[in-house]
Every structure is written in C-alpha cells, then in structure tokens.
C-alpha positions as CSV (number, residue, x, y, z in Angstrom):
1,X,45.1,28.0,44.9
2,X,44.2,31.8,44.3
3,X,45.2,33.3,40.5
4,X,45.0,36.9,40.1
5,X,45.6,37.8,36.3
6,X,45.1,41.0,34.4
7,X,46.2,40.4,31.1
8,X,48.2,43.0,29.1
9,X,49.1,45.6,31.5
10,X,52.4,46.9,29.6
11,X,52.6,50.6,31.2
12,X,51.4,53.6,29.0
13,X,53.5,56.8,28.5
14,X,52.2,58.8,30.6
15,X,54.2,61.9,28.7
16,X,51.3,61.3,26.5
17,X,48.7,61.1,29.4
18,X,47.7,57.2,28.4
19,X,47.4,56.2,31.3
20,X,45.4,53.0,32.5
21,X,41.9,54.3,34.0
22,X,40.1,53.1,36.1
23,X,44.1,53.0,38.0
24,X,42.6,50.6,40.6
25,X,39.4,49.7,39.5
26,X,36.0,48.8,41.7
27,X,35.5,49.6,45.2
28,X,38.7,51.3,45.7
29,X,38.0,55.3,46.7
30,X,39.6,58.1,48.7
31,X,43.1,56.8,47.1
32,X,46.6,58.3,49.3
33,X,50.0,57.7,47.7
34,X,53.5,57.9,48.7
35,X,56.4,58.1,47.0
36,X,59.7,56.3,48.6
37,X,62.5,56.0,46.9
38,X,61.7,54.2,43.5
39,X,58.6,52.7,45.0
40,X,55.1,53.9,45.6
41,X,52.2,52.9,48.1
42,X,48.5,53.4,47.6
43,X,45.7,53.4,50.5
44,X,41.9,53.5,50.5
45,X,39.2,53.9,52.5
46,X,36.9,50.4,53.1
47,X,34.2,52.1,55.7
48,X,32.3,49.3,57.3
49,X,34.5,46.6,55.4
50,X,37.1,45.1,56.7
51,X,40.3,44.2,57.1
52,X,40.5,47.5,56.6
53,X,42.4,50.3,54.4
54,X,44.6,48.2,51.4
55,X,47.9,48.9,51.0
56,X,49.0,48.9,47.1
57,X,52.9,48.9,45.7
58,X,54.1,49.8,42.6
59,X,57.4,50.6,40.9
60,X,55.9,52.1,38.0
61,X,52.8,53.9,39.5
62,X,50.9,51.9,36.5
63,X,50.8,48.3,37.8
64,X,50.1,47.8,41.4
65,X,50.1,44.6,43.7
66,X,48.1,44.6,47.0
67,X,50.7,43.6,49.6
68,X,48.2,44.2,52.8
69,X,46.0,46.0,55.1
70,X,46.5,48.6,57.8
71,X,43.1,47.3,60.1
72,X,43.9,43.4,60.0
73,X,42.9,42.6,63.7
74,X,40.4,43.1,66.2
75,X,40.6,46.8,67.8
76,X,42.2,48.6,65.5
77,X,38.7,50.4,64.2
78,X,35.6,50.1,66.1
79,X,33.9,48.4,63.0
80,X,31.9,45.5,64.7
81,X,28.7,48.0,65.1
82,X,29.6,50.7,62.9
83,X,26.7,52.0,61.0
84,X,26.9,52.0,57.1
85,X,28.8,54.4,55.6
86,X,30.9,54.4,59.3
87,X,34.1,53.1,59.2
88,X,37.4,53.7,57.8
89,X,37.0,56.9,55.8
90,X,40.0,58.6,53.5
91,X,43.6,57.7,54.9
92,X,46.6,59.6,53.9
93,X,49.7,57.4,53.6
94,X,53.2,59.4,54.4
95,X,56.6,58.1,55.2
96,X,59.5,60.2,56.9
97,X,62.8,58.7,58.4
98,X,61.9,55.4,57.8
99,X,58.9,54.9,59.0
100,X,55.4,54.8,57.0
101,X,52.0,56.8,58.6
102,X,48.8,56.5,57.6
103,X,46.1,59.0,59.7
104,X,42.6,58.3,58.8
105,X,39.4,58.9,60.8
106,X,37.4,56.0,62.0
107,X,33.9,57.6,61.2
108,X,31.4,56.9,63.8
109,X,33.9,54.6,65.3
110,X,37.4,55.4,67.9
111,X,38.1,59.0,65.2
112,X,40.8,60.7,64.1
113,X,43.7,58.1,64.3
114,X,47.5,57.9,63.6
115,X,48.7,54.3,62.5
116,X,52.7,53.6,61.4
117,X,54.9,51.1,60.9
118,X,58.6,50.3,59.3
119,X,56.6,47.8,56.9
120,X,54.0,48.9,54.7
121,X,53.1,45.1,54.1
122,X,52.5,45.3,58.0
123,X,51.6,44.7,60.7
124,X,50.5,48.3,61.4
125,X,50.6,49.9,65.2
126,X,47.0,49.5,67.2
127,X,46.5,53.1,66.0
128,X,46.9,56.0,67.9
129,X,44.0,58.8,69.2
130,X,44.1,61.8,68.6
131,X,41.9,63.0,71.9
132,X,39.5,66.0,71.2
133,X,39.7,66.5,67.5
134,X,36.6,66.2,65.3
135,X,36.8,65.5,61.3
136,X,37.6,63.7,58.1
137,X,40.1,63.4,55.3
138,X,42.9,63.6,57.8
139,X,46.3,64.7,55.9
140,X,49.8,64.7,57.4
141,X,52.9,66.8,56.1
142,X,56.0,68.1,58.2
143,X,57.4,71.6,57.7
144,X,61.4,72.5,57.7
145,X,62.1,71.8,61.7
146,X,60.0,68.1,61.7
147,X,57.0,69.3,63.2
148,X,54.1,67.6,62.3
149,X,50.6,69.2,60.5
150,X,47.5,67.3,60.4
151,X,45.0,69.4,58.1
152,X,41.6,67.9,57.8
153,X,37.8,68.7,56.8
154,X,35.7,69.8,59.8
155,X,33.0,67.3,59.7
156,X,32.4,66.0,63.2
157,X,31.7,62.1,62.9
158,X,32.9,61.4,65.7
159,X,32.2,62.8,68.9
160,X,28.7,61.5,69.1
161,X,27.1,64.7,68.7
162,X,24.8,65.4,66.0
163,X,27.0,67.7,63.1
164,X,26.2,71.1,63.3
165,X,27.6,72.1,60.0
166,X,30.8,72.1,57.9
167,X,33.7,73.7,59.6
168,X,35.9,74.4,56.8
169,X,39.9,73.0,56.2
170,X,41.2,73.3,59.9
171,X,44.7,72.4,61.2
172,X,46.4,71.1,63.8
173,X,50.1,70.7,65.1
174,X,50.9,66.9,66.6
175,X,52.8,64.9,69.2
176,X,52.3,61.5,66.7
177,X,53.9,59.3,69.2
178,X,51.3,60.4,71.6
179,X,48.6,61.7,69.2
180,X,48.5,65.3,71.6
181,X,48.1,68.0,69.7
182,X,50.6,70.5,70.5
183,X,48.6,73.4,69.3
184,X,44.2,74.0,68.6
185,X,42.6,73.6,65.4
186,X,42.7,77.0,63.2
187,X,40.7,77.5,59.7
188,X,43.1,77.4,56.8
189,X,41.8,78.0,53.1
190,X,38.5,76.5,52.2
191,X,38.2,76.9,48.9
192,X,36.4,78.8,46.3
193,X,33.0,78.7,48.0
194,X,31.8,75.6,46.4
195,X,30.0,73.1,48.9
196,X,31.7,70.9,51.1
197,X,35.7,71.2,50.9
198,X,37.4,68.4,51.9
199,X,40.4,65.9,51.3
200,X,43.2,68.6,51.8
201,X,46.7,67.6,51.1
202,X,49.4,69.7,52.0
203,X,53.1,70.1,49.7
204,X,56.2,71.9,49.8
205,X,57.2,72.5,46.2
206,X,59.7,75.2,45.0
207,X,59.7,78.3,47.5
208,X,55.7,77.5,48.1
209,X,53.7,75.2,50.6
210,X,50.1,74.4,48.6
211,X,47.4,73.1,49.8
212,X,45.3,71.1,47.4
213,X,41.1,70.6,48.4
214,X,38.3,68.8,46.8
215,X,35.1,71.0,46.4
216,X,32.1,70.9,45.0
217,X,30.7,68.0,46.9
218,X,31.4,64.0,45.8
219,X,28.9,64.1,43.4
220,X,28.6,65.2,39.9
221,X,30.0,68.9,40.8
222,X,33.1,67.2,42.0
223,X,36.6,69.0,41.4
224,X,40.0,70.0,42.8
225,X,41.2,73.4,43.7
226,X,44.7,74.5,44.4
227,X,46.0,77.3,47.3
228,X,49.6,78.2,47.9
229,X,51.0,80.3,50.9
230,X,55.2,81.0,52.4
231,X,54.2,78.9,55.3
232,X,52.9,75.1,56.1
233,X,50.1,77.5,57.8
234,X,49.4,80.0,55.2
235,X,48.0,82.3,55.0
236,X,46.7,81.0,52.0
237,X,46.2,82.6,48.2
238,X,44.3,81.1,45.3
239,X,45.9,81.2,42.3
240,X,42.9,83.4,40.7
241,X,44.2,85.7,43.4
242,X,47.5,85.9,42.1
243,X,47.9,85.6,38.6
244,X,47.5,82.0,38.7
245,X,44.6,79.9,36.9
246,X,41.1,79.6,38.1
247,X,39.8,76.9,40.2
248,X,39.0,74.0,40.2
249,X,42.2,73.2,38.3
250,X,40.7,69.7,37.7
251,X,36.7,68.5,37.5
252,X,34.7,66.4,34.8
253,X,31.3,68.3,36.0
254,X,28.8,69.7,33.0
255,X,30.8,67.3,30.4
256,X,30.3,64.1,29.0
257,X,33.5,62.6,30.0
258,X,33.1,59.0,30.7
259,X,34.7,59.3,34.2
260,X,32.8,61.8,36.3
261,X,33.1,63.1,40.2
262,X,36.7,63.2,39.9
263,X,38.1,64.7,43.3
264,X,39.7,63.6,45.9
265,X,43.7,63.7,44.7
266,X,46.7,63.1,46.2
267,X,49.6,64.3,44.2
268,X,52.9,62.2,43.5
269,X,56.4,62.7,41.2
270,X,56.0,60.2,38.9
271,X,59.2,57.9,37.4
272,X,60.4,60.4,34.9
273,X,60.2,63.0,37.0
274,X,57.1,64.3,36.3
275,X,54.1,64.9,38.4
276,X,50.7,62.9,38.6
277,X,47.5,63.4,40.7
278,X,45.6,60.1,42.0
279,X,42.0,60.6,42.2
280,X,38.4,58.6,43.1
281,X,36.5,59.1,40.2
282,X,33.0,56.7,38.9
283,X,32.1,55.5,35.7
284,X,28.5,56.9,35.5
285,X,26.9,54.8,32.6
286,X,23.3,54.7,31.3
287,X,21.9,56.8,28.2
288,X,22.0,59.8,30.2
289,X,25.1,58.4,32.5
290,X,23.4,58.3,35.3
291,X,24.3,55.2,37.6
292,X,28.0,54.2,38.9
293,X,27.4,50.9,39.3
294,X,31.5,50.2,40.6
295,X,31.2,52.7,42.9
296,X,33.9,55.5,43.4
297,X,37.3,54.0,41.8
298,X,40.8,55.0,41.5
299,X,41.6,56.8,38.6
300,X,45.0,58.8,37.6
301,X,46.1,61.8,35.5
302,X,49.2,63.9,34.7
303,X,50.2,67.3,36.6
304,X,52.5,69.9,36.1
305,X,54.1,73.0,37.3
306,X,53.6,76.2,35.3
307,X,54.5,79.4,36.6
308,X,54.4,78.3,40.0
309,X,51.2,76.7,40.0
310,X,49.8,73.0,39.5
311,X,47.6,72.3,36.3
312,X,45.8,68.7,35.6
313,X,44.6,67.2,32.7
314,X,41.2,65.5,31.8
315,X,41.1,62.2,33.6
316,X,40.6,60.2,30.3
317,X,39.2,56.7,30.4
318,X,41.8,54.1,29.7
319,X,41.1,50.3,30.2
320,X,43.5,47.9,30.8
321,X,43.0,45.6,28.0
322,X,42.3,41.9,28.2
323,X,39.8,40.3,30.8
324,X,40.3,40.8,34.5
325,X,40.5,37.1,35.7
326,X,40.1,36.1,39.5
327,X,40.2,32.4,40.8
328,X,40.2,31.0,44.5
329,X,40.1,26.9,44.5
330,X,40.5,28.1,48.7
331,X,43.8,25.5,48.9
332,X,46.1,28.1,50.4
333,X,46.8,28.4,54.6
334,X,44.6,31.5,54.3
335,X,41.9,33.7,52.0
336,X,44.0,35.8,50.0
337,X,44.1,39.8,50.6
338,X,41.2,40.8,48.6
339,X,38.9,38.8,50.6
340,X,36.7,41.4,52.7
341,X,34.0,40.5,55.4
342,X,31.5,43.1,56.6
343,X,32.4,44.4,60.6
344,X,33.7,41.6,61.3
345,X,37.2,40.2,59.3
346,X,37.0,36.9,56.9
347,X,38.9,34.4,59.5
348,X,36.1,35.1,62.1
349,X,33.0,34.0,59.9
350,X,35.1,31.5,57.8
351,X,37.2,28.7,57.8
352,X,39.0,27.1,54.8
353,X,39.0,22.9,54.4
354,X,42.4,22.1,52.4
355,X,42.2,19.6,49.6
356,X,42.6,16.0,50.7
357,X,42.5,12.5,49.1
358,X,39.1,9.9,50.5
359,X,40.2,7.0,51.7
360,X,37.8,5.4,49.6
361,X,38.8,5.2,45.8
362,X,41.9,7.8,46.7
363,X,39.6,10.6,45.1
364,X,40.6,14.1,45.9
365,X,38.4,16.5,47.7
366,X,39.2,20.0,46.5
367,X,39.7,22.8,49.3
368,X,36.5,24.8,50.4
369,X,35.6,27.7,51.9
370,X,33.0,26.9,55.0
371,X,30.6,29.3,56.0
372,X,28.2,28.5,58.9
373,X,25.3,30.5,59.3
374,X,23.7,32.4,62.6
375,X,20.7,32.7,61.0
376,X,20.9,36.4,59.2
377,X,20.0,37.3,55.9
378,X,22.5,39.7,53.2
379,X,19.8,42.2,55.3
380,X,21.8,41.7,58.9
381,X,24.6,44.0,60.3
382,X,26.9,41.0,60.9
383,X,26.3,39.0,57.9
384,X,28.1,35.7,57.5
385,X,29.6,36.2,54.2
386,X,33.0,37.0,52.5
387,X,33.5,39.1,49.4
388,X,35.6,40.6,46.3
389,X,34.9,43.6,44.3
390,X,33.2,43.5,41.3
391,X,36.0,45.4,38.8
392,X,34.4,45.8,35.8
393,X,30.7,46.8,34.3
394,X,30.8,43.2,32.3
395,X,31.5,39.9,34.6
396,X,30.4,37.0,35.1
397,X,31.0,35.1,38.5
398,X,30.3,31.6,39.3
399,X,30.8,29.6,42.9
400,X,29.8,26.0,43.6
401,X,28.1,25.2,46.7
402,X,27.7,22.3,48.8
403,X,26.3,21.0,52.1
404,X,22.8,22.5,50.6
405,X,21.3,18.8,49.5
406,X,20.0,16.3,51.7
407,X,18.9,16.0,55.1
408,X,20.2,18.7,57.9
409,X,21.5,21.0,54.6
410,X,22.6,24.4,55.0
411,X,20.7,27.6,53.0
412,X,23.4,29.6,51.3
413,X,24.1,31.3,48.2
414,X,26.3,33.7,45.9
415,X,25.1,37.6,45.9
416,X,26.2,40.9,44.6
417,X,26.2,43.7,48.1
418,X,25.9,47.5,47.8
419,X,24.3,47.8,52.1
420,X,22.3,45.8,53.9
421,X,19.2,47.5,52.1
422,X,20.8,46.6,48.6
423,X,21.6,43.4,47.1
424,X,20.8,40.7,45.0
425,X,21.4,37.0,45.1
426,X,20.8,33.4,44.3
427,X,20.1,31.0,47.4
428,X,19.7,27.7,47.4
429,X,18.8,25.4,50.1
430,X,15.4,23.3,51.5
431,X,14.9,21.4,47.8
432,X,14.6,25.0,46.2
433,X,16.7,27.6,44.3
434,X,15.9,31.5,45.3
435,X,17.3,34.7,43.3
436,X,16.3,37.7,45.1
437,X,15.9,41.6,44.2
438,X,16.2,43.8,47.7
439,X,15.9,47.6,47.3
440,X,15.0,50.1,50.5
441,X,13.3,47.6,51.9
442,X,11.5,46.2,48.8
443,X,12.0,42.6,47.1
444,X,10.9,40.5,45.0
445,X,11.8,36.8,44.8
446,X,12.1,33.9,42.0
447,X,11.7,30.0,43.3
448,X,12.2,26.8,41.5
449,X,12.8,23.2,42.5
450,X,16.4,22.3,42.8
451,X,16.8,19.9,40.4
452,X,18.8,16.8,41.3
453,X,20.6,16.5,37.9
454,X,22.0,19.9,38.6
455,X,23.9,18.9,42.3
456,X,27.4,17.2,40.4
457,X,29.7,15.6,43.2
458,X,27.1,17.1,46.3
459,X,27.2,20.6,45.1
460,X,25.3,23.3,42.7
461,X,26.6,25.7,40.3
462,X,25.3,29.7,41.0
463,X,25.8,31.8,38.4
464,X,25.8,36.1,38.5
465,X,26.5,37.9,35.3
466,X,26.5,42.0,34.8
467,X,24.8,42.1,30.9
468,X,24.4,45.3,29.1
469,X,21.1,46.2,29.3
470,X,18.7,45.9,26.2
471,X,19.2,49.5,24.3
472,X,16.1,48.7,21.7
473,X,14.7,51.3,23.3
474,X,15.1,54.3,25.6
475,X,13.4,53.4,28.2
476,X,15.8,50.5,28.4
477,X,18.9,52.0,27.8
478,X,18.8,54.4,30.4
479,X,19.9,51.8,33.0
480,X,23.9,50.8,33.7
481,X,23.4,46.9,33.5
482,X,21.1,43.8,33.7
483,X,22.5,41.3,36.7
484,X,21.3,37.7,35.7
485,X,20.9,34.8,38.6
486,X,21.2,31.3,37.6
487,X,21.6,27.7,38.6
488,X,23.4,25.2,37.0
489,X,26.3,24.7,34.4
490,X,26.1,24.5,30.6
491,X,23.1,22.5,29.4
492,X,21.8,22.6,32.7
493,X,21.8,26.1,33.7
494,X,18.4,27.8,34.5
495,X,18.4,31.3,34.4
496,X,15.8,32.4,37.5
497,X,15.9,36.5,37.3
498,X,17.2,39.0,35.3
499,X,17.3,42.5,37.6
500,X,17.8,46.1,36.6
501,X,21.3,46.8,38.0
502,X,20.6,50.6,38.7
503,X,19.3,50.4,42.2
504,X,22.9,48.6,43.2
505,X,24.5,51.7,42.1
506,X,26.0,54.8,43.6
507,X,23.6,57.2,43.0
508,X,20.9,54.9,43.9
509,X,21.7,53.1,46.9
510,X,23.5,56.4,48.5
511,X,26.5,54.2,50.3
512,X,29.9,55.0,49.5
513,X,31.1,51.6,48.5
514,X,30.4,49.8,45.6
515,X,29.7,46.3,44.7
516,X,31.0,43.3,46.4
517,X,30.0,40.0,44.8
518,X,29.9,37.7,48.3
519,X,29.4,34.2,49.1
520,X,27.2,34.0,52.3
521,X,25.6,31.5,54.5
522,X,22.0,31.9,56.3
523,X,22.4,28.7,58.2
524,X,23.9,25.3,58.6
525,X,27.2,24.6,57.4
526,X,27.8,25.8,53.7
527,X,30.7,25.3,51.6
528,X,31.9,26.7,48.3
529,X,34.6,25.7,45.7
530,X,35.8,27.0,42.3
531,X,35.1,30.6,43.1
532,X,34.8,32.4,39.2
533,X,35.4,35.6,38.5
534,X,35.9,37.1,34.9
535,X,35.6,40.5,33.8
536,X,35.8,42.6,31.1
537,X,35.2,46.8,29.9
C-alpha cells in the first residue's frame, strides 16, 4: 500500500498573492506548464534520474497530482552512462490540436528532442531528433499559420565537442513530425547583458509576441527579463527600450527573501483569469542563507499586464501547512510514480514481494521491496538503489531491513543522495551497523555491533532525520541542518552519527538535483518494508 498525504492544502487566493510556496517542493526544477482547457500540466527536469521528466495535473494550479513520466522505458534518453548533471535538462510542455509536446534536451545524451502524445498520463512517443541542433532550455510556440518555433539557449551539450562559449537565445523553425528544421538557427534577444540567458519562453498576448529569458546565471544573481516584438521572430525590444519597466521584472538577488535564485518561469492564465509565472527557486537557509539543502524547487507567483508589459511579484514563501506524510508498505503491482532510480529505472534494479500468509501459524508476511546488490557502493554510476525526494528541511525517514542477519546476509542500508561524490547513510550488514559521511571524495565512518535485540521479526530499523542545527552559537548556526543516522526503534534506537548537512546541499555539492533519501543494496539479496517518511517546514 502507498499513502501520499499533505494535510491542509485548501487553495490560497491568489488575488492576494498567498500562494502555497515551495508549489512543488524538493527536487523538482526547470518547471513547464500548460494550460488546457480547465486543466493544467507541470514538467521538470530529472537529469541523470529516471523515469524521467514528471508530469503534474492540477485544476486549480494550487494542488497538483503526479499522474506520470515522459522517459518511462529504455531508449527514450541515453541515461544509462550519462555523466552527472547529464540527462534530462528543462522540458517545455505545450499542447495544440489535441495533442501534448514536451521538447527537452537530453544533455550529454541523444539532444535536443521532441516527445508527444494525446495522453499526458502517457505513454509518450520514443522522442524525436532534432539532427544538427546544439542547446538547452528548448521552448516551443506556433505563430498565426501553425508553424512551429523552437527557441532555445545556445549551450552545446550535445554534440560531443567541448562548448566554446554561450551562443545567446537562438531559433529555429520545425518539421515536429520529422524533427527537420525547416529553417537555421538565428540570434533572437538575449537579454540585458547579464550572464548566461537561458530558459526562453515565447507568448502571443494582445497585438505582441514576448519573449520571456532567465539571466543572471542560476545562482544567487538569478532573475527574469521580459522582450516583446510584432513577430514570433522579433525583432525584439526591451521594455526599458520602450517605455516599459526595467529588467529583470522578477529576481530575489541582494535581498533577504527566504526564496532566492528565482528564474526559470514559464507563464500561465490562471483560473480567474489572471496570469501567474511558475518558477525554480531554493530555500537557501543558514545564518547567512547560504546552503539549499532541497535543491532548486518549484515555486509560483502572480503576473499581470500593465501597459502592455508583464510585471511579477516577490515570490513570497508560503508553506503548505500540516506535515508532508509519505508511506510505501510495497503491496501494490508496482512502486508508485515518485519512485526514481539512478540511470537505470526502479523495475530494473528492483522487484517487489506482495504480502502473503506462512503456511506455518497463518502469519502474514508484509510486501517488500528487494534489492540485490552487484557489488557498488552509493559511490557507483549504476547504483542499486531506489529513491524519493526529501520535501521539506525537517523529516524524518525510517525503513526496515531484512535479509542482513545471519549466514549468507546481504549489506544494505537507507541513505540520503546529492551525486555519487555526496551522500550519507546507514548500512548494516556482516554483524555491524555503519553510518557514513562522503564528501568529494572524503568520508568518515561510524561502526557498532548489531545488536540482536534490535533485529524484530528478521529485520532492523534505520533511522535518518534532518534536525535544525544547534544555533548556541555562530559558528553553528551557519549550517542548513544536522542529518542524524540511527539504528533501532524506541528504547532501542542507537543514534551512530550526527553530520553537518551543508556539504549535501546545492551550493556545496554543485549538482543540479537535490536530495533523494534512497534505499540501496551493496550485495546479496536485501529487503525493506514500512518505508517512513514525514516532514515538516
């Protein structure tokens, strides 16, 4: 059985720009949305996760329910040897005469790539090639006559050859039945100057066709910067230019807004009629909020028209109130959607073992998740584990394990990923318990003796909590949490390590992920049951 809850999520008014932030929260960046009819569908990028690219719904743009993936099967992305950071990188989700697109490059992988379908719960096509065409943050409009635009960042991650700089916003006319492009790339608008422009999204609004950027880099000086020109094709004029306002129109950078690096928007009529722009943002915390410990999330705020120009408000920080509550007992037919695997998809490394009642004494045996290891560490490219996103700064997850006592027992454990170079976990296996710090190549290790009162029906309780972190002084309080490894359950829980959670952050670790609290398997056969999660803000 698999429960996902999130208690009191009664929409905001977004007149009064309440509403919920983080939108989507954890690992969740480079969000796409589309509105059809009275419903709306979110995408994100998952890099070197997969299945690959999530597919949201909502009828409200406040609540949303995962309903899929685009990448679900083999071939799709080139993801099995995909370096970090490779992968699926910033789809844009469109729909036109029934059917739904998503283009999206597959960084370091096939590239630039057109996928559709009629249902956005899927399946979704193989995914279509776009021959010859170099870059990121791939966006699709259609002008007047149905022709199709593709504008994108120049940023060649795909051809194999080593980038030789940022080409600017370029664009493209397509055949996206073939994926030909029916005309060469040409530079658009770029922006202000500020570094890197990327994530364009084109609109037809009123007697204008804008073209909305991010600039400023992902970091800190992120923001979003708004063109507008006659044509799909420009030429281009900032509003500065014209009379309009100054650019960016929307960025958090030199304040001390609690959501920072906000970029990356797609924008969307909301219910009412009104206009909203869906962003990735992080929640940099710390005395001097400096680690995103989540990652790059999806955050929302309200838009509007004035003069002939779009205007943004602050993205304020809104949580959902209540504790974020996820449970797997692993009795359904299969893992449920937000189970992720890294390069290769959950079904391949996992299988699930439904409950069932033992001859002997009719006791039931609960349904497991089995894991059977190859011999890699959290360290390896391929590693045999399956994951969620951590969702909120404060959690605590806990997973019991079996097949790990005994003679011929596995080695297998509960951890919290960033990369391969960043992670934590607890391992138990060979008579002994194991948390374990890796950072860039550093670690640091914490054994004790399993204990025998602590294995209950053949399996061991792991524990992994995010704490605050001790703010008695400064030195301490400059970190974004504490993650604590333990064994055990109530009076028998032994807490082994308690590990600065900075270096599994953003900023730190450099990937553009964020957390994924997995359950993994070094070798043998390794089973878990009761999967925990439960967070809060």
């Amino acid at each position: 059985m698999t429960d996902t809850t999130q208690t009191d999520t009664t929409p905001p008014a977004p007149v009064e720009n309440t509403w919920p932030n983080p939108l989507i929260a954890g690992f969740y960046p480079d969000p796409s949305v589309v509105k059809v009819g009275t419903d709306y569908y979110l995408a994100n990028s998952t890099f070197e996760y997969l299945p690959g690219i999530p597919i949201f719904h909502s009828t409200d743009l406040v609540s949303w329910t995962q309903i899929g993936h685009v990448v679900e099967r083999p071939g799709q992305l080139a993801s099995a040897h995909v370096p970090t950071l490779g992968g699926a990188w910033a789809p844009t989700i469109r729909h036109r005469d029934g059917i739904f697109y998503v283009v999206v490059t597959d960084a370091m992988g096939r590239g630039m790539l057109i996928f559709s379908t009629t249902d956005p719960a899927g399946p979704w096509s193989d995914g279509t090639l776009i021959e010859g065409i170099h870059g990121i943050d791939t966006d699709l409009a259609w002008d007047e006559d149905g022709l199709a635009y593709i504008t994108y960042s120049g940023l060649d991650v795909t051809s194999g050859e080593l980038p030789t700089g940022h080409k600017g916003i370029l664009q493209f006319t397509v055949d996206l039945a073939t994926g030909v492009p029916l005309s060469q790339p040409v530079s658009v608008w770029s922006g202000t100057g500020l570094k890197f422009p990327e994530a364009p999204h084109l609109y037809q609004h009123g007697g204008y066709w804008y073209l909305m950027i991010a600039e400023g880099g992902t970091e800190r000086g992120h923001g979003i910067s708004v063109a507008r020109g006659a044509r799909p094709y420009g030429p281009f004029t900032e509003g500065a230019a014209a009379g309009g306002p100054a650019n960016p129109i929307l960025s958090a950078r030199s304040t001390d807004r609690p959501i920072q690096n906000t970029g990356h928007g797609d924008l969307v009529e909301t219910p009412d009629g009104g206009w909203a722009i869906v962003m990735l943002g992080m929640r940099p915390t710390g005395m001097t909020q400096a680690f995103s410990a989540l990652g790059r999330e999806t955050f929302i705020t309200s838009a509007r028209w004035e003069d002939g120009w779009l205007a943004a408000d602050p993205v304020l920080l809104n949580p959902r109130a209540g504790e974020t509550v996820f449970a797997d007992d692993f009795t359904g037919p299969a893992l449920a959607p937000e189970w992720i695997a890294v390069r290769r998809y959950p079904a391949e490394v996992s299988t699930l073992a439904v409950a069932s009642a033992e001859a002997a004494g009719g006791r039931t045996t609960p349904g497991r998740l089995v894991l059977v290891g190859e011999g890699g560490t959290l360290d390896a490219e391929q590693p045999i584990l399956v994951g969620v996103r951590q969702r909120n700064p404060w959690s605590s997850t806990s997973v019991r394990v079996g097949g790990v006592a005994g003679s011929g027992a596995g080695l297998g454990g509960l951890g919290v990923r960033y990369d391969e170079e960043h992670h934590y976990e607890i391992e138990v296996g060979n008579g002994v318990v194991t948390a374990r710090a890796c950072v860039a190549g550093i670690r640091q290790e914490w054994t004790v003796p399993l204990d025998p009162a602590q294995i209950v029906d053949g399996a061991v309780t792991l524990g992994l909590d995010t704490v605050p972190p001790d703010a008695s002084s400064m030195i301490s309080g400059l970190t974004s949490d504490i993650v604590v490894l333990s064994v055990g359950a109530g009076d028998d829980r032994v807490e082994l390590a308690r590990v600065d959670g900075r270096y599994l952050s953003q900023e730190t670790a450099a990937s553009f992920t964020g957390r994924v609290l997995c359950l993994y398997a070094v070798t043998g056969k390794v089973t878990f049951s009761a999967f925990r999660y439960t967070g809060r803000e």
